[in-house]
C-alpha atoms as a printed R data frame, in Angstrom:
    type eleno elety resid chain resno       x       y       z
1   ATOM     1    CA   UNK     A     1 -32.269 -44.742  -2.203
2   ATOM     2    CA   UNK     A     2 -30.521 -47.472  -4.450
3   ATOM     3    CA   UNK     A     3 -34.384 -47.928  -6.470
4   ATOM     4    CA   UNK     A     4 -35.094 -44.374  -6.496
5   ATOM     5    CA   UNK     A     5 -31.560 -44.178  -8.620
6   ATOM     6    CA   UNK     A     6 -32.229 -47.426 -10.691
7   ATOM     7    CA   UNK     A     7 -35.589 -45.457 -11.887
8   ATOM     8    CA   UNK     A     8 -34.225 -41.975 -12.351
9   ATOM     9    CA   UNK     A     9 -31.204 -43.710 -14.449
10  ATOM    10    CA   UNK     A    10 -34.272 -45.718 -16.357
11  ATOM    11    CA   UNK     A    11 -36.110 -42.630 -17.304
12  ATOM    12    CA   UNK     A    12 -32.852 -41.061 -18.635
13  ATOM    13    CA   UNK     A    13 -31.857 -44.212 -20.315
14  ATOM    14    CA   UNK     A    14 -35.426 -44.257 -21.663
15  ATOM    15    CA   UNK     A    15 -35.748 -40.585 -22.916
16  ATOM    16    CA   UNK     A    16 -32.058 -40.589 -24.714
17  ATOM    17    CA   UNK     A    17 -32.895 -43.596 -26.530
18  ATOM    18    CA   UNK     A    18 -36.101 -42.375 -27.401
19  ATOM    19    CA   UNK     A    19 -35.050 -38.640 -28.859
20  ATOM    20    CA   UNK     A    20 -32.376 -41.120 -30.686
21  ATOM    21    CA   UNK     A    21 -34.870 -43.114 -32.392
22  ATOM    22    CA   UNK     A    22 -37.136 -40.355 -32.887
23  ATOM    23    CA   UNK     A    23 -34.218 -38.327 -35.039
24  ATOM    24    CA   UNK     A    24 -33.231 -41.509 -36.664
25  ATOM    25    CA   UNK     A    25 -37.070 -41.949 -38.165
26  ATOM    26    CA   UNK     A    26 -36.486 -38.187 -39.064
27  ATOM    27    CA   UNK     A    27 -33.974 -38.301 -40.777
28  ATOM    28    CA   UNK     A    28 -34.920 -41.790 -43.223
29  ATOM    29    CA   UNK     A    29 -38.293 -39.871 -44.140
30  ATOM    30    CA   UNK     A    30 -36.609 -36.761 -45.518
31  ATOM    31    CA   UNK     A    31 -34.129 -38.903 -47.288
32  ATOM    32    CA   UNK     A    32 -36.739 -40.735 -48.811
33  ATOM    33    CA   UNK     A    33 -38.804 -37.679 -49.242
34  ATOM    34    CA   UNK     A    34 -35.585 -36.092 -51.044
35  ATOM    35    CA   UNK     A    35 -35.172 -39.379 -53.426
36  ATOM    36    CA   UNK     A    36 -38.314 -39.248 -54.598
37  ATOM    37    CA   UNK     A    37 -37.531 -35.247 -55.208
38  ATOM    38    CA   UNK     A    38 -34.313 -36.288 -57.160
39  ATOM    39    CA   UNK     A    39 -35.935 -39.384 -59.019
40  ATOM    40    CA   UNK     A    40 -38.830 -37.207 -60.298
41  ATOM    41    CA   UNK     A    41 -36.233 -34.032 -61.440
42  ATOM    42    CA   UNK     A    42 -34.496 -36.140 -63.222
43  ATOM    43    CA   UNK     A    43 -37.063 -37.899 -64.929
44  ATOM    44    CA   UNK     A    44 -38.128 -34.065 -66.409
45  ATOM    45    CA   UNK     A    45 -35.147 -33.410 -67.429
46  ATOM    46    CA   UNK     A    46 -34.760 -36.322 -69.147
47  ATOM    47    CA   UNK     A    47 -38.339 -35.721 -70.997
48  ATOM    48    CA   UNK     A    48 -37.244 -32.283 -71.705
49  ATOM    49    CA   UNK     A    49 -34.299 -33.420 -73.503
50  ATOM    50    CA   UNK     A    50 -36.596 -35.446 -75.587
51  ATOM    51    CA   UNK     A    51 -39.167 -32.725 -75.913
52  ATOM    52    CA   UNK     A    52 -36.419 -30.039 -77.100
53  ATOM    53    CA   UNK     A    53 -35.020 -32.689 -79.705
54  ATOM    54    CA   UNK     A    54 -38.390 -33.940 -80.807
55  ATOM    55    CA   UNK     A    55 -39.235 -29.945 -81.663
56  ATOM    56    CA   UNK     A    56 -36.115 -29.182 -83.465
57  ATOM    57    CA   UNK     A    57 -36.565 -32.195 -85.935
58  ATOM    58    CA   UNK     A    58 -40.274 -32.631 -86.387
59  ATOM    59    CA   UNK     A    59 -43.313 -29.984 -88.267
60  ATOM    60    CA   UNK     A    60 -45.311 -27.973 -86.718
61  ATOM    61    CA   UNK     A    61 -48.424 -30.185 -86.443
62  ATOM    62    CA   UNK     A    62 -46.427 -33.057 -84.852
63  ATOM    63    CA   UNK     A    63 -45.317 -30.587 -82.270
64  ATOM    64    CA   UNK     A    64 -49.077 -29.620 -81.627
65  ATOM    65    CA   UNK     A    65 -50.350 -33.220 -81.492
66  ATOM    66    CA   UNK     A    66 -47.478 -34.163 -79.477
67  ATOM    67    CA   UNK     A    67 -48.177 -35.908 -75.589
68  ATOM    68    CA   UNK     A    68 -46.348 -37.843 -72.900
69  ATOM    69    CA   UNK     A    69 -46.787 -41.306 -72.640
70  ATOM    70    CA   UNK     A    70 -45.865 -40.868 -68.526
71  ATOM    71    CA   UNK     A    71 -48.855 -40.238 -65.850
72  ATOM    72    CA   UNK     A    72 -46.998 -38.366 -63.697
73  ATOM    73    CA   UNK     A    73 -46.340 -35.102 -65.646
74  ATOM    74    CA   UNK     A    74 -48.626 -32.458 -67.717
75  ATOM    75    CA   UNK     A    75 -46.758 -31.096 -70.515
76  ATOM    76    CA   UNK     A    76 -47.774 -27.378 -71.821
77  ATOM    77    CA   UNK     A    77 -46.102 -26.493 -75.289
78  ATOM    78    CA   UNK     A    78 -47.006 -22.727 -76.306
79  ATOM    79    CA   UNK     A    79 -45.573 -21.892 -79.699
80  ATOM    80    CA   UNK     A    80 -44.747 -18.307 -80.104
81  ATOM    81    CA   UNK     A    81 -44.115 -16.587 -83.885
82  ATOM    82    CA   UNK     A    82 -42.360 -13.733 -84.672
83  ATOM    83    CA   UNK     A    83 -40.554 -12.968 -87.817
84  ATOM    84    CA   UNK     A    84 -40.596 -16.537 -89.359
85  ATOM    85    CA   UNK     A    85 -38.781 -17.889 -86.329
86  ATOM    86    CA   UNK     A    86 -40.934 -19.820 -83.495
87  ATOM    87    CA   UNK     A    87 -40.306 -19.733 -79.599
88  ATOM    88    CA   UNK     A    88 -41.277 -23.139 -78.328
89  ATOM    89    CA   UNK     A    89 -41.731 -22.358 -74.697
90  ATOM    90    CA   UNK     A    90 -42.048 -25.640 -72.734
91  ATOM    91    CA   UNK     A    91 -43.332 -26.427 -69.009
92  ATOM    92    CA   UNK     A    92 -43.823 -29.684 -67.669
93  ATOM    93    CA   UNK     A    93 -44.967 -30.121 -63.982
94  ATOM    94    CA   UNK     A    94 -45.818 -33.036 -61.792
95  ATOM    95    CA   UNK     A    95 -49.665 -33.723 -61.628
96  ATOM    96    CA   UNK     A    96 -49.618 -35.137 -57.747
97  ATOM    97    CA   UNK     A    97 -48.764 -33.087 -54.821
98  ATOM    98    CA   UNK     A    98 -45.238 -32.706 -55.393
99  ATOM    99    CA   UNK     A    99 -43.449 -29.608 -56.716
100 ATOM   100    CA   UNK     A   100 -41.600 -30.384 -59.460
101 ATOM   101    CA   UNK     A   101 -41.810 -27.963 -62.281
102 ATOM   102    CA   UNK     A   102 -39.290 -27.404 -65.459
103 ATOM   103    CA   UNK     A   103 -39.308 -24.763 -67.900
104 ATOM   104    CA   UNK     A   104 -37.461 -24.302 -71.192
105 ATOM   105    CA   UNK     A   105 -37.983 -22.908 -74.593
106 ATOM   106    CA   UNK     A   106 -36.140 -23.878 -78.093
107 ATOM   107    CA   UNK     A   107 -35.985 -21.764 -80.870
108 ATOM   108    CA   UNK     A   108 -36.870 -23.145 -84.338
């Protein structure tokens, strides 16, 4: 009777620790998953900040000729015209697997 309890309060000891650990791992990969998210969000803001001030000081054909020095991002500039004013609209997206996409336009 006394081993048949020793094992039954094993197993339980055993499966409780387990689903602990089990949730632990869990929960450290979506953190890390969501840091990455955050790191790479922020880093297209940050190059749309740059993109919005290079367009409002620089010509046209700078604008046109104008590409990221960072792997990690394709940048799409479509220029727009209507009544002497043009409608930058920007998008810049993650190239890998991750879904990270930004869209803004400037007028000039």
């Amino acid at each position: 009777m006394k081993q048949s309890f020793a094992l039954f309060m094993t197993i339980i000891a055993l499966t409780s620790f387990s689903y602990l650990s089990l949730s632990i791992i869990e929960t450290n990969s979506i953190s890390s998953n969501i840091d990455t998210l955050k790191y790479l969000h922020l880093q297209a803001n940050i190059h749309i900040k740059y993109i919005k001030e290079y367009i409002t000081t620089h010509t046209k054909e700078e604008i046109e000729n104008l590409n990221l020095n960072d792997a990690r991002f394709n940048l799409i500039i479509t220029p727009k015209e209507d009544n002497n004013i043009t409608t930058y609209n920007i998008s810049i997206q993650t190239k890998d697997d991750t879904t990270i996409r930004i869209c803004s336009s400037v007028s000039k």
